[in-house]
C-alpha positions as CSV (number, residue, x, y, z in Angstrom):
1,X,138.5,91.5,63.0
2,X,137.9,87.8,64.0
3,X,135.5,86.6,67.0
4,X,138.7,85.6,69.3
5,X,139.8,89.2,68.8
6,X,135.9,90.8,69.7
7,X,135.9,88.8,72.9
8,X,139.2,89.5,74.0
9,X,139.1,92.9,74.0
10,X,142.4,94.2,73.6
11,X,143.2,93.0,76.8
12,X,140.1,94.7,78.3
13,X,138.0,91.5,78.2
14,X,137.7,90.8,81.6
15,X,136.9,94.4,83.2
16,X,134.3,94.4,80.0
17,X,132.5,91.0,80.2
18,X,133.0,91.2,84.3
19,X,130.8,94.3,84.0
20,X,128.4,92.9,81.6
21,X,128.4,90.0,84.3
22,X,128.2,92.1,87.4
23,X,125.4,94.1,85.7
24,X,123.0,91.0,84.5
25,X,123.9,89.2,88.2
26,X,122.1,92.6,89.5
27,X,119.1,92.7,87.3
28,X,118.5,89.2,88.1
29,X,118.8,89.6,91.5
30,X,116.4,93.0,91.4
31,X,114.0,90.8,89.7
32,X,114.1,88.0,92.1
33,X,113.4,90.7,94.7
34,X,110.5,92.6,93.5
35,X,109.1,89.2,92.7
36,X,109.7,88.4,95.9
37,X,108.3,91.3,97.6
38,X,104.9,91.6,95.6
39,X,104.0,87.8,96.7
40,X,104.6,88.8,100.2
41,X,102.7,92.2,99.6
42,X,99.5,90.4,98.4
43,X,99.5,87.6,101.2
44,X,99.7,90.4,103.8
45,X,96.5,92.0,101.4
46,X,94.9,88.7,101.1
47,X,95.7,88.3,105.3
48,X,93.7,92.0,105.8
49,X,90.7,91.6,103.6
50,X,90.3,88.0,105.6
51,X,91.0,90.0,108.5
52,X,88.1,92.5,107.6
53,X,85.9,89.9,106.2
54,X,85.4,88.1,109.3
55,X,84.3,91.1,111.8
């Protein structure tokens, strides 16, 4: 078996590498979110213990 015939699949290449593609586009965008979340998560800490600091 040669590389062109590995990456095409037997004619399955696209549903294959589409759902490799779809699945890494989701992780990615998972990532971005929890990122995402936990920097807004310790502001709004960061914003309480201020908060409490200053009464």
């Amino acid at each position: 078996m040669n590389w062109a015939d590995f990456f095409a699949m037997n004619g399955y290449a696209f549903y294959v590498w589409g759902s490799y593609g779809m699945a890494l586009f989701v992780f990615m965008i998972e990532i971005i979110l929890v990122r995402h979340k936990r920097k807004v998560t310790l502001q709004q800490l960061r914003m309480m213990r201020d908060a409490g600091e200053s009464q």
